[in-house]
N, C-alpha and C positions, 0 to 999 in steps of 0.2 A: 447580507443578513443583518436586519436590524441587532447591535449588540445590547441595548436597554431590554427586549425582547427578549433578548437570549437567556441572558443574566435572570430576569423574574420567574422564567420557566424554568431554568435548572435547579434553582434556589429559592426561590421564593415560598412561603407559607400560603398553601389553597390547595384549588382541585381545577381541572378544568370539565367548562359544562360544553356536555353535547346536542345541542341543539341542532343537527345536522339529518332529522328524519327527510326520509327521500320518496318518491312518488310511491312504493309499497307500502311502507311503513307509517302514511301520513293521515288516511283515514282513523287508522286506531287512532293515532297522535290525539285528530282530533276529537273522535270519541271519548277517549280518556280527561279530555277539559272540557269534554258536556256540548259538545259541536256534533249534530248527526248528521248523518250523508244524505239527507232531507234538508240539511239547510244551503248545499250547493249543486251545484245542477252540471257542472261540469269542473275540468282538469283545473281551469286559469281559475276561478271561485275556489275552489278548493286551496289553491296557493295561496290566495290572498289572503283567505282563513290561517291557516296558516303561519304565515308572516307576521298576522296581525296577534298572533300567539306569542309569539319569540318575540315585535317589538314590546308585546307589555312586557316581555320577560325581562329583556336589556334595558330598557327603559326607566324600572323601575329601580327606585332607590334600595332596594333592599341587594340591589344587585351591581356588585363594583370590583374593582380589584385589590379591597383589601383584601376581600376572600376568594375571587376568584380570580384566579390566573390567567387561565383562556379560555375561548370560545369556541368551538367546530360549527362551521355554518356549512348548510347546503349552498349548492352553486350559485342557485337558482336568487337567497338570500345574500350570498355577495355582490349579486348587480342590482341589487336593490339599496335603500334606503331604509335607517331611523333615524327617526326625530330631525329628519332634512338634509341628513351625512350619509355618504356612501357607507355603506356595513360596516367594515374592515377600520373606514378612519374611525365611526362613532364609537366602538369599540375600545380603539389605543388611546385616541385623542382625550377623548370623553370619559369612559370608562376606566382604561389603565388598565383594560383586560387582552391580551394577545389574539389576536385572529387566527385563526385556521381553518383549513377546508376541508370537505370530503372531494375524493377526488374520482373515488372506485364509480364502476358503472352497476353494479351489482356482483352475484353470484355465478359460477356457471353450475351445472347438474353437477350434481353428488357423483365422486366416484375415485375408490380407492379410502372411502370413508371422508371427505373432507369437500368442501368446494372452492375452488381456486375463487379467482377474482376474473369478470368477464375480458376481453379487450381492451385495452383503451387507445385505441390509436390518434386520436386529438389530444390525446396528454400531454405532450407540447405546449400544441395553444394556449392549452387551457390554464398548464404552468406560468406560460408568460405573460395570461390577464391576469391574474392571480399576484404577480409581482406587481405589476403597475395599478390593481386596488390596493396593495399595501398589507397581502397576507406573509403570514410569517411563515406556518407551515402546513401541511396535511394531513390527511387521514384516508385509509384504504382497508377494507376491512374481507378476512377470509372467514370460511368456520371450519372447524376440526369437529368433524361427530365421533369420530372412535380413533383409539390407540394403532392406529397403523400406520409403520415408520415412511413405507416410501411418501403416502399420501403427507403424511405431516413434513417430510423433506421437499414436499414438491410446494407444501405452501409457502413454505419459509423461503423457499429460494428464488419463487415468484415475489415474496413482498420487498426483498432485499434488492434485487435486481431493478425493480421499480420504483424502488430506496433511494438509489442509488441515481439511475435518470431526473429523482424530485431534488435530489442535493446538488447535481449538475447545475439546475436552473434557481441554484442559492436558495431552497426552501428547507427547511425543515423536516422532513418525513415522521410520520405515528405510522410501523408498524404495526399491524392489530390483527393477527391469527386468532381468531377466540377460539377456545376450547366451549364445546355446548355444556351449558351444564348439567342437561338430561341424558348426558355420555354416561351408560353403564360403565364402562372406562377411565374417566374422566381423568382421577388419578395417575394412572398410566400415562393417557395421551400427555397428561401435564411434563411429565417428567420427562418422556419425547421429543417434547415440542421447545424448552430448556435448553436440552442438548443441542438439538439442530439451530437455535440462534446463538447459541454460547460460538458454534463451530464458525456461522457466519460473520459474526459480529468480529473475531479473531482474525480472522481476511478482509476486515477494512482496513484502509491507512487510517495517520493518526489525527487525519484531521475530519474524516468519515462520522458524523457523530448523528446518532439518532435518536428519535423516542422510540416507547413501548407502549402499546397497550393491548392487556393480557385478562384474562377471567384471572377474578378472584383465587387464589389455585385450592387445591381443596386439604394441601399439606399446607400450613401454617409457616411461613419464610421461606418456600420454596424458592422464593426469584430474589433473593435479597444476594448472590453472585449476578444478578444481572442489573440492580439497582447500583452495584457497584461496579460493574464493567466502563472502562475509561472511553468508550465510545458509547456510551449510553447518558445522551444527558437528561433525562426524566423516566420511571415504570410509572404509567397510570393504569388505573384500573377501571374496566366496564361491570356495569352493575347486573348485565346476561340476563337478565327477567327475576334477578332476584326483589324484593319491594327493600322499600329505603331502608328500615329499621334493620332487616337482614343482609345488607349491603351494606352498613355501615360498620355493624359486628363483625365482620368478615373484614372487613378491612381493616380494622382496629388493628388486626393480627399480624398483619402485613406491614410491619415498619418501614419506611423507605418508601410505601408505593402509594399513590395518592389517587383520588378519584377521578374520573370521567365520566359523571353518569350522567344517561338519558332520560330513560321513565323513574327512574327512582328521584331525581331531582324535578319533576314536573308534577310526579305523585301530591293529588291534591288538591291542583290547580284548579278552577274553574271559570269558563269564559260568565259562568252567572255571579260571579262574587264582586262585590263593590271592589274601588282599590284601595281602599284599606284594610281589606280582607283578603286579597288577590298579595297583598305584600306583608302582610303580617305571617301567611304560610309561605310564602315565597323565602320571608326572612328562617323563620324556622328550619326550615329545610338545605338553606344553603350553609345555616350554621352547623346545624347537625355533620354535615358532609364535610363543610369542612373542620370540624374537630376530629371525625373517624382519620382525614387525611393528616392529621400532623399530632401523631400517636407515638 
């Protein structure tokens, strides 16, 4: 594990951006920067839109590692290319910003209130291209819709277990059980969900260290015992559908736990804006985030 890597993400001042939308979530993506599903005609079109989204985003100058830390890319964007550099190097070399991947396949069906995370049975592989691009760590994401313990211990102990096979293969792991925010529960589940990795994190060794990343909770320092747990080297936090200006408030609150957000950091964007205008809210935006994160 790169230790220059290590050291900026434990410590360092920022947020990390998720730039890491996946074949569900990419049409909205690009609807939301003013790209309609009129403008490509199939799956590979649609990537390259896409891509060519996130390289303006990395690309540009408003966008670096003084403020931001790291990066979640999709897969599909780690074997690709900006600005002529494989992803992963353009990123550390270039930017000074830490790489990481998502690594989940998706969701499986709701049941017991929560959705696990589907198979991954090439997680292997995919770990050890993933070393040889030059990624630091990962990301794998569940969701909790309601306060029910077995289902929230069944998430937890799938993310940890496949924690635990990403730290094998020297990467980094972001647990990410989100809690929905539209959880009439929400509270509850949060407080559940707490317990059950305070329990897990306790049954690592001591050299077992992981991130987090958790919804905003809806109690104000809820997670600040896990921002301090000695096996926890980063809490980030997911912006859940909330919009930036209410994702930033929420976070303020949250000492210790620092951003990861998606639509709330893209909030804005538009593939019609000149690039002076493309980086003038790009600047905006990533300052906003990160002042909420170093609160």
């Amino acid at each position: 594990m790169n230790q220059d890597q290590l050291k900026k993400v434990a410590s360092g001042q920022g947020f990390v951006a998720a730039l890491d939308q996946s074949g569900g979530s990419t049409p909205k993506a690009l609807k939301l920067y003013g790209v309609e599903e009129s403008a490509y005609a199939n799956e590979a079109q649609m990537y390259d839109l896409v891509h060519a989204m996130r390289s303006r985003i990395v690309t540009s100058p408003s966008f670096g590692g003084n403020r931001v830390l790291g990066a979640i890319l999709f897969e599909m964007t780690m074997d690709r290319q900006f600005d002529g550099q494989d992803a992963a190097q353009y990123l550390w070399n270039t930017k000074q910003v830490v790489p990481f991947l998502k690594v989940d396949k998706g969701l499986a069906d709701e049941k017991d209130g929560v959705q696990l995370m589907k198979p991954m049975p090439e997680l292997d592989a995919l770990l050890q291209r993933a070393v040889a691009k030059g990624i630091f760590g990962t990301k794998m994401r569940s969701v909790i819709h309601s306060a029910n313990p077995a289902g929230i211990d069944a998430v937890v102990a799938q993310q940890f277990e496949v924690g635990k096979q990403i730290l094998a293969a020297g990467l980094m792991p972001i647990i990410e059980p989100e809690v929905n925010i539209k959880a009439s529960d929400k509270k509850e589940a949060e407080v559940l969900l707490k317990a059950a990795i305070l329990k897990q994190l306790d049954a690592l060794g001591a050299d077992q260290k992981v991130m987090l990343k958790l919804t905003i909770p809806t109690e104000a320092g809820l997670y600040t015992e896990l921002v301090k747990h000695p096996n926890v080297v980063r809490v980030v936090a997911l912006s859940g559908g909330y919009n930036r200006d209410d994702s930033n408030a929420l976070l303020a609150k949250n000492p210790g736990v620092i951003a990861s957000f998606s639509r709330a950091l893209t909030e804005g964007l538009s593939a019609q804006q000149s690039d002076a205008e493309f980086n003038g809210v790009l600047d905006k935006a990533i300052e906003s985030i990160y002042q909420a994160s170093n609160t």
